[in-house]
PyMOL CGO cylinders between C-alpha atoms (Angstrom):
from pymol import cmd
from pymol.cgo import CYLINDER

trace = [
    CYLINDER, -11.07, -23.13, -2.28, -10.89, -19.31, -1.66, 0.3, 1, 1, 1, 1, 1, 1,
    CYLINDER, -10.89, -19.31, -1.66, -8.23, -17.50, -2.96, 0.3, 1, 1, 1, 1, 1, 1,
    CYLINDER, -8.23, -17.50, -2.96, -5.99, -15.41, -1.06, 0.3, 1, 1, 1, 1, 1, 1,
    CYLINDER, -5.99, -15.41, -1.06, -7.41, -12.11, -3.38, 0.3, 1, 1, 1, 1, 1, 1,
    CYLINDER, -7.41, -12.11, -3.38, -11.04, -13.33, -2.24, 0.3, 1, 1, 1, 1, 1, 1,
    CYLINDER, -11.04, -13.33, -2.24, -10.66, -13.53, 1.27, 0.3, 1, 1, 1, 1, 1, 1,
    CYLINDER, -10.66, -13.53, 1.27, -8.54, -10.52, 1.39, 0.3, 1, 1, 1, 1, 1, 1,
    CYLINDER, -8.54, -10.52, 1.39, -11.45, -8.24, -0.08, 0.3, 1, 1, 1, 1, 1, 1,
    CYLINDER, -11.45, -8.24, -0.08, -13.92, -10.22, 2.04, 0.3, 1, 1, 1, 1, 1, 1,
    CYLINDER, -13.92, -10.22, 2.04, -11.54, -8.94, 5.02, 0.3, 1, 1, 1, 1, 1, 1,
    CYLINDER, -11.54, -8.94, 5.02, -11.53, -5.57, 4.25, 0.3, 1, 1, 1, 1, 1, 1,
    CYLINDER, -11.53, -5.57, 4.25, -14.50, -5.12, 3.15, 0.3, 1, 1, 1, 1, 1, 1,
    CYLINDER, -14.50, -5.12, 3.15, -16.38, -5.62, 6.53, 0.3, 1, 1, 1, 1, 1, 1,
    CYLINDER, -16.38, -5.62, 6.53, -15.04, -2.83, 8.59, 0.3, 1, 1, 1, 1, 1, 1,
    CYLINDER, -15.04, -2.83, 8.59, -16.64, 0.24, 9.45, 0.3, 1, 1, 1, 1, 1, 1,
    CYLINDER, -16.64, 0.24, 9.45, -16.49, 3.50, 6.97, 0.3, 1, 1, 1, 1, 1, 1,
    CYLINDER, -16.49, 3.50, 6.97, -14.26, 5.35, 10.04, 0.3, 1, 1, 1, 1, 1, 1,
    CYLINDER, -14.26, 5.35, 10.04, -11.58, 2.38, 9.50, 0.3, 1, 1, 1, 1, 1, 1,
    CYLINDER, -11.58, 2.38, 9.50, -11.45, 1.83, 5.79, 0.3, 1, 1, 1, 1, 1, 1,
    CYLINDER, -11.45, 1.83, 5.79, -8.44, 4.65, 6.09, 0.3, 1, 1, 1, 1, 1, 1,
    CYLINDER, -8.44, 4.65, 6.09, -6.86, 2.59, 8.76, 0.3, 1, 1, 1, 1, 1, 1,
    CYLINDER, -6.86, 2.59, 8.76, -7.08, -0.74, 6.95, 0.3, 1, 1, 1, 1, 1, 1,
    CYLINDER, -7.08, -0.74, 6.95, -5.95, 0.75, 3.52, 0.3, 1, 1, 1, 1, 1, 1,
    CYLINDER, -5.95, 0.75, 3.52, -2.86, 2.32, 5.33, 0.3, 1, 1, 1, 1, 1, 1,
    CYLINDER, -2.86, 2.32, 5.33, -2.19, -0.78, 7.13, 0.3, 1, 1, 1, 1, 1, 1,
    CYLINDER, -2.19, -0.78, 7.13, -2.50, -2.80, 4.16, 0.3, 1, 1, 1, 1, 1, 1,
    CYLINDER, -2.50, -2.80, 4.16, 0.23, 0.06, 2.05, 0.3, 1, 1, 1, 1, 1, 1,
    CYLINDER, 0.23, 0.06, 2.05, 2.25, -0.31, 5.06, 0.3, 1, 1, 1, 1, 1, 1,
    CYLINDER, 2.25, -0.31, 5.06, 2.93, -4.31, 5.00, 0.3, 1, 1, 1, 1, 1, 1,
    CYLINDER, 2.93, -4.31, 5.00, 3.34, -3.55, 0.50, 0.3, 1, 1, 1, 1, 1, 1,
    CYLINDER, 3.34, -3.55, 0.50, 6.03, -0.84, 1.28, 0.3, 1, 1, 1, 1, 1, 1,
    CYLINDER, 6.03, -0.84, 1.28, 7.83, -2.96, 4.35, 0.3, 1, 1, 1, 1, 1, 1,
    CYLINDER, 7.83, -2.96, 4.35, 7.82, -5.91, 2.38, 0.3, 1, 1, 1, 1, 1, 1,
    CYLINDER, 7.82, -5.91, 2.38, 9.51, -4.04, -0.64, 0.3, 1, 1, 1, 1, 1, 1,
    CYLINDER, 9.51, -4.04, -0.64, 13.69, -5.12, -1.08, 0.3, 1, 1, 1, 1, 1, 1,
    CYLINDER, 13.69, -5.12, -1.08, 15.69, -2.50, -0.53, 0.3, 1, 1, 1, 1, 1, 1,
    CYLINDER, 15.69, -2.50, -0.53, 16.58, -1.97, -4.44, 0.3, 1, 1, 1, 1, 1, 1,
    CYLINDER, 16.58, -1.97, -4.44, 12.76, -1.54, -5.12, 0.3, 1, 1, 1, 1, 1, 1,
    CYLINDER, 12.76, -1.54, -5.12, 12.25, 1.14, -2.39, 0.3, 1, 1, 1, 1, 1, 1,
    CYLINDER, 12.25, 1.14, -2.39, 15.22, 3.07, -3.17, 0.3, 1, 1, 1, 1, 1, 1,
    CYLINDER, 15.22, 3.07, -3.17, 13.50, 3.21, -7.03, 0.3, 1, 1, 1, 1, 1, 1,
    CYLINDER, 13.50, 3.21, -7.03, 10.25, 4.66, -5.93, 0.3, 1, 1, 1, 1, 1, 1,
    CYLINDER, 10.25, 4.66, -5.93, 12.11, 7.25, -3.48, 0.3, 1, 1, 1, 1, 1, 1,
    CYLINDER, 12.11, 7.25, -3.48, 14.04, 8.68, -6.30, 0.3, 1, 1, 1, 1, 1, 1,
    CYLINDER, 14.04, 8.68, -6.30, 11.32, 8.58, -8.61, 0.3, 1, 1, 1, 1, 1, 1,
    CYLINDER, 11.32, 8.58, -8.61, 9.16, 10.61, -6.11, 0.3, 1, 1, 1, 1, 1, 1,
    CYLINDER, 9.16, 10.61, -6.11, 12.29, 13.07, -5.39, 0.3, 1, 1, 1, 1, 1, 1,
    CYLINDER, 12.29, 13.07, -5.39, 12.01, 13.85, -9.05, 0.3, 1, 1, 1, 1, 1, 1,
    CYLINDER, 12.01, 13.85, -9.05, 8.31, 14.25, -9.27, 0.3, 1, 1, 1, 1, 1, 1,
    CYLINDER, 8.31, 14.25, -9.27, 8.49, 16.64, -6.81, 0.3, 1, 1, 1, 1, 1, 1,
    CYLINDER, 8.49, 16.64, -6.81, 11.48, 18.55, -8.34, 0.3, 1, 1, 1, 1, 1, 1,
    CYLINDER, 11.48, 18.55, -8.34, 9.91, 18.63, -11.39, 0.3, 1, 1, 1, 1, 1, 1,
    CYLINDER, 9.91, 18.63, -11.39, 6.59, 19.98, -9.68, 0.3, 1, 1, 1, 1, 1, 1,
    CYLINDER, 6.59, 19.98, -9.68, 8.90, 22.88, -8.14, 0.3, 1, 1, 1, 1, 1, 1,
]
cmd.load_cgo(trace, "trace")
């Protein structure tokens, strides 16, 4: 039985070199959507004060 990891890679793995962006931003989009709202409010403030501190 193939796992859902395997076919996943074997999905992405197929398309051309111009799409690999696409599919890896697709694939970050569903992660981020799929996030709960206490999770995505974490990582915001987190990156608000990584880029404070860079300032």
């Amino acid at each position: 039985m193939t796992s859902f990891k395997q076919t996943l890679l074997q999905e992405t793995s197929s398309p051309q070199k111009s799409r690999r962006a696409d599919a890896l931003a697709f694939v970050r989009y569903l992660r981020i959507s799929l996030m709960d709202d206490e999770d995505l409010e974490r990582r915001y403030d987190a990156a608000i004060k990584k880029i404070r501190d860079t300032a």
